[in-house]
N, C-alpha and C positions, 0 to 999 in steps of 0.2 A: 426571495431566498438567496439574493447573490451581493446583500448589503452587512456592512458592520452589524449595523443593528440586529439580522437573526444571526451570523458568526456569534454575537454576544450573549443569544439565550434564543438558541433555538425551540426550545420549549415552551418559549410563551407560543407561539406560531401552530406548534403543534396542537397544546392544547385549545386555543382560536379554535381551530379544525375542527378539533374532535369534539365539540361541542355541539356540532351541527351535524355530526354522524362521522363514519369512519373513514373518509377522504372527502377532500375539497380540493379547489383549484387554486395555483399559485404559479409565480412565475419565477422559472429558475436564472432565467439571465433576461436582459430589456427583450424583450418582443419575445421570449420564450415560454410558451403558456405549456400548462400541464397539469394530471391529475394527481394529486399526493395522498397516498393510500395512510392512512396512520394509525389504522384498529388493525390490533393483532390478528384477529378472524381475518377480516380482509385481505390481510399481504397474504395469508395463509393461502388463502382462495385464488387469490391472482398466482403466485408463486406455484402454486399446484397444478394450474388448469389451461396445458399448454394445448389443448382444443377450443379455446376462446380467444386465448390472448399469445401473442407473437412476441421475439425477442427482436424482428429480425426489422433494426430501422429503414430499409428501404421502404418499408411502409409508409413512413413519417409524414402524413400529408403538409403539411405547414412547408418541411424543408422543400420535398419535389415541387409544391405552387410558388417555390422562389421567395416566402414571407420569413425566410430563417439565412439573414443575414451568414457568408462563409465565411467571417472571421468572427464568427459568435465565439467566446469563451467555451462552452460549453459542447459546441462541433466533436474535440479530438477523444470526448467521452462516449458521446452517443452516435457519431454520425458511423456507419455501419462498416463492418470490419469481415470477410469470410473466416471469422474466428468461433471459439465455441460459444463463444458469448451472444453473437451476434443471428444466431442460426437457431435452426427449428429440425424436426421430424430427424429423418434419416441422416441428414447431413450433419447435424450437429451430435448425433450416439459416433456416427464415425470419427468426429473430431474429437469431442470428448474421450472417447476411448484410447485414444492415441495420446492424450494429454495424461490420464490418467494412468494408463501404465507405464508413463516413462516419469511421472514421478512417484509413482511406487519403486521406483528401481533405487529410489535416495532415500535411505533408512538414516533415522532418527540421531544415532550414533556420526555419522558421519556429517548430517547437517552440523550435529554440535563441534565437531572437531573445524571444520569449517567458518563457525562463526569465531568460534575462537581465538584465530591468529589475530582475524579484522579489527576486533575489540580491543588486542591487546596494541595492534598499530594506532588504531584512532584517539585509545587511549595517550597514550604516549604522546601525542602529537599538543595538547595542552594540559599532560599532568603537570607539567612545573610552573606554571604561571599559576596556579590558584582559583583560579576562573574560569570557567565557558558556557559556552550555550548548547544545553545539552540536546538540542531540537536538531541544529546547523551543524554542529562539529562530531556529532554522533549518531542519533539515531535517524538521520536522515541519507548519511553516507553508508553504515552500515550495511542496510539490506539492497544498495545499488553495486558495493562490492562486490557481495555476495553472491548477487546474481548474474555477475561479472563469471563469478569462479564455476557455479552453477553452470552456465551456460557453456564454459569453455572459453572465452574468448580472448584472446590475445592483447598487447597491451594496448595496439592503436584502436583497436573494436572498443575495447574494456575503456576506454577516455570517452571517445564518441558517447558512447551508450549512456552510462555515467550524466557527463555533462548535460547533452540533449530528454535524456528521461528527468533529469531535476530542472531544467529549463519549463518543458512539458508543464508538470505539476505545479509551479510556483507561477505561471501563465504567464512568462517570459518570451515571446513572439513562437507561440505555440505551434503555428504551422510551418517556422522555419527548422521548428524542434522533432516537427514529425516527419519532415521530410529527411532529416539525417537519421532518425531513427531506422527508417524503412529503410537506407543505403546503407546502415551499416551492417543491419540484421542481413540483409539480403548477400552482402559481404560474406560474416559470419555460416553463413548454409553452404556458399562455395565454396568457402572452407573447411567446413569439415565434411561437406561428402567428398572432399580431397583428400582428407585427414582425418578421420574418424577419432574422437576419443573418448573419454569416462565421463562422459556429459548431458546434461537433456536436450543441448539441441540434437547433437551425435545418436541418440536413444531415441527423439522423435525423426530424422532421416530414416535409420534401420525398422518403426514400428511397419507392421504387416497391411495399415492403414495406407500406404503409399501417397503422402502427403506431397504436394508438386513446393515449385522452393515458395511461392506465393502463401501458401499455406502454412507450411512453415515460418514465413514472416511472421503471421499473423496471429499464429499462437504463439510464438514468445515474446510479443509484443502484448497479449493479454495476460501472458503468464509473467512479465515483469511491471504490467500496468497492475495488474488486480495482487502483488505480493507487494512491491514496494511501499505505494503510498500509503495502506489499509499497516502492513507492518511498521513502519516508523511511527503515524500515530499513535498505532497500538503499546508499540515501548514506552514514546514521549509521553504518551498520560498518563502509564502503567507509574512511570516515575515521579510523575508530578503528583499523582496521589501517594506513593511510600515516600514522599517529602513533604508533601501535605495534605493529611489525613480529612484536614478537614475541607478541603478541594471538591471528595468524593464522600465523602462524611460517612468514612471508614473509620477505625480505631490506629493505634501506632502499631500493634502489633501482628498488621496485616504480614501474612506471607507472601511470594510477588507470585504465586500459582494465582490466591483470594482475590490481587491487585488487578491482573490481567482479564481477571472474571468478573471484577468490580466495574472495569472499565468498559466492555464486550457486550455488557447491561445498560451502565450511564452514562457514558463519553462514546459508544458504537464510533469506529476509526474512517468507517466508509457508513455515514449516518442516511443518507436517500440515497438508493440505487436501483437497479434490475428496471430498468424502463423496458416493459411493454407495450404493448399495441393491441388495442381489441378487434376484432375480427368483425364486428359490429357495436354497435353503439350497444354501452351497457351501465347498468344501474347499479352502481356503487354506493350502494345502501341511504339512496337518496340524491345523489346527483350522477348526471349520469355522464360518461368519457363516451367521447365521441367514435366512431372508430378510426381508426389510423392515427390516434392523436396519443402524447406520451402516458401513458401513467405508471409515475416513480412510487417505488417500494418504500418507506422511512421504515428502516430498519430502527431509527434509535426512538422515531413514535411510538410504532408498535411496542417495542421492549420496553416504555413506559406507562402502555396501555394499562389503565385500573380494573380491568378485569385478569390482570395478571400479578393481583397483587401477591397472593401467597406465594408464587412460585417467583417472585423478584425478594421478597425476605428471607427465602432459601437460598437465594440463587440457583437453582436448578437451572443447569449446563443445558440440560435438553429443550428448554422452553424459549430461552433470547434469540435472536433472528440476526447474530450478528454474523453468521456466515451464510444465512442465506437459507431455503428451504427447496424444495423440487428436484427439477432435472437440472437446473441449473446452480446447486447449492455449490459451495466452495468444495474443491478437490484435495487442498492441503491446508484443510485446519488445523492437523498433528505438528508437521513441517513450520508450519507461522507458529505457532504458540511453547515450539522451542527456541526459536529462532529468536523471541521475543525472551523469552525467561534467560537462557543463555548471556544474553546482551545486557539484561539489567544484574544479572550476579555479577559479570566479569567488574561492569562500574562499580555497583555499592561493595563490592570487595576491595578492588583498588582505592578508591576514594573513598573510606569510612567516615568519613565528616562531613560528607557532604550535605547540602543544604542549601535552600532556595536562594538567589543574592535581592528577590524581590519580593515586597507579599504578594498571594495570591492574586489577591484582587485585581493587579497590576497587569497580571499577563494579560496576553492579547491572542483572540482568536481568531484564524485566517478565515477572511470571507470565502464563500465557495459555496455552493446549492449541496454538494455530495458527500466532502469530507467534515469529522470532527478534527481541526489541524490546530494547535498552538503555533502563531507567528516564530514564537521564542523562548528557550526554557535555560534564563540565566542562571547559573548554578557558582559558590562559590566551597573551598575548600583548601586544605591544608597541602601547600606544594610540593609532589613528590618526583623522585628521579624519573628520568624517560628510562625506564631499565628493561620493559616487560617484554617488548621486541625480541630483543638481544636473548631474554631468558628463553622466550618461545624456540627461539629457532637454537638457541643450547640444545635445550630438550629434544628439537628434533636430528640433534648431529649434525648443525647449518655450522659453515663456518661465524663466527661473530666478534672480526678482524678489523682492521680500516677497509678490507675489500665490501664492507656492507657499507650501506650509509644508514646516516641516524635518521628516523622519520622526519626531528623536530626542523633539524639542520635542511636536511633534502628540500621541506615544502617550505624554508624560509629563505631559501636559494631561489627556488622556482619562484617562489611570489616576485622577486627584485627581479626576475628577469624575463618579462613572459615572451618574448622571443624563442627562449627556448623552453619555454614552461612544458611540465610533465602535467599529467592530468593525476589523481586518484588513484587510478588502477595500474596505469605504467608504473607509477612509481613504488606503489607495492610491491610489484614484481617483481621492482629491483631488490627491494631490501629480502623478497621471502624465496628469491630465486636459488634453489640448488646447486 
């Protein structure tokens, strides 16, 4: 699962599998074995049945007998986290609940106001050139912004975080990425139990849960691992099917609600996840997972399982497993799926011509055991002014003088000079600062 070959049709693989019943064994990275669950029943079962099977990888027998190489690819996903993700029984309703009401505190109205300035920056930054790649210059930057603004964090936090979460995900010397991640976050908590502000890290310090700062590391570190990667796929497919229909072998006159639901079905953003652990050795409708050994969820197996075919011609919302099912389901499926719709109106508004600069066929899908990722999504289009910054912050009574600077100008400064290079988020801050 960690070669070209299934990035290019993970499907075949799947169906391999499920031909011999509802999971079989595969290996996600060299020496990394595991059980891959691909019948919708199944995930259902595992995902339900947290008195069998554990989330919590210190179980992992393979990694504790020393057989799972520390600079495995695959380590900064699974290797175990005191997060909610990573936890079981009591400890994980207490983390969970603390995660959950501090993002019920960010209503829906205000994510969108939110995504909207970032869009009209990133936009700006190659509308006049006629080209870009809409994976790398936008929907990949976008929700690391975001979660920049999200979190609170200041401009040197907000660069750190940025850089080292996209270093992370692109498998860029992954454990040097994890160790700034952890120093910056852990930054960011001494900051704002100093400073308190209109934020979710500030909202999970004050929950009643009394989370120590370790804790809080480590859920905004799942809260930025499990929104960012899952939401830029989400966009970048979302778009590559409203650009080519026949991609997802939708119609033209998809809506990008239809498009996003298309993809959530066929393209799943986060396609194998939720490793468990069995508590005993158990029979997976025919083969059996050993205990303490992984067995991954295929979200996007399942949701192509043939026993699901009526409710995949619907698309009925309640039936795909692209957020997950149990005690462990996604928290902010509301949140993600504006967050995503928002981000492709702002572009196909501004760029009405747009249109793929490759055929289909062409593109390239990122190797990886967990994500559905496009390497690349070149896009070409009719060159328009970098004006929508400047308009934003009109609208909101910013000044929009020579005392701002121009996005395009700012990061073609900074590239000539990285000496003093700005990152993403500082340099936002300049332009959208009050």
């Amino acid at each position: 699962m960690h070669d070209a070959a299934f990035a290019a049709d993970p499907h075949h693989v799947y169906d391999r599998l499920r031909a011999h019943g509802p999971a079989g064994p595969v290996e996600l990275a060299p020496g990394v074995d595991a059980t891959l669950v691909v019948g919708h029943e199944m995930a259902l079962r595992v995902l339900q049945n947290s008195t069998l099977f554990a989330r919590d990888s210190r179980r992992w027998k393979a990694l504790n007998e020393g057989r799972i190489a520390l600079d495995s690819p695959v380590l900064p996903m699974m290797a175990y986290r005191p997060n909610c993700l990573f936890t079981d029984g009591a400890v994980h309703l207490r983390l969970r609940k603390a995660v959950t009401d501090s993002l019920a505190r960010l209503n829906i109205t205000r994510v969108r106001r939110d995504v909207e300035p970032i869009a009209d920056y990133l936009i700006d930054r190659f509308s006049e050139r006629g080209r870009a790649d809409l994976l790398n210059d936008y929907a990949k930057l976008l929700p690391l912004l975001l979660f920049n603004k999200i979190f609170g964090c200041p401009a040197d936090i907000g660069d750190t975080l940025t850089s080292a979460m996209s270093a992370m995900f692109d498998g860029q010397d992954a454990l040097r990425a994890s160790e700034d991640i952890n120093t910056c976050l852990m930054e960011l908590v001494a900051l704002k139990r100093r400073r308190p502000g209109d934020d979710v890290t500030s909202w999970l310090i004050q929950h009643p849960a009394g989370l120590t700062d370790e804790e809080l590391r480590d859920q905004l570190i799942i809260l930025m691992g499990a929104g960012v990667e899952p939401e830029r796929n989400l966009i970048c497919n979302a778009l590559l099917l409203l650009l080519s229909p026949g991609a997802g072998g939708g119609d033209s006159g998809l809506l990008i609600e239809e498009a996003i639901d298309h993809v959530l079905w066929n393209q799943t953003p986060i396609a194998n996840y939720a490793t468990h652990y069995p508590l005993q050795d158990v029979d997976l409708g025919g083969v059996v997972a050993e205990a303490d050994t992984p067995v991954v969820i295929s979200f996007a197996a399942a949701n192509s399982d043939p026993a699901l075919a009526d409710a995949r011609r619907t698309h009925s919302r309640g039936a795909h497993l692209a957020w997950g099912a149990g005690p462990h389901a996604c928290p902010a499926k509301d949140p993600a799926q504006v967050i995503a719709v928002t981000a492709i109106e702002k572009i196909l508004n501004a760029l009405p011509d747009l249109t793929l600069a490759v055929h289909e066929k062409e593109l390239q899908w990122r190797p990886g055991p967990f994500h559905r990722a496009l390497v690349a999504l070149p896009v070409a289009f009719s060159p328009t002014p970098a004006t929508r910054t400047a308009a934003a912050l009109q609208s909101r009574g910013a000044p929009t003088g020579a005392e701002q600077p121009r996005p395009t100008a700012t990061a073609a400064a900074t590239r000539q000079e990285p000496a003093r290079k700005k990152g993403f988020w500082s340099t936002f801050l300049d332009v959208f600062r009050v």
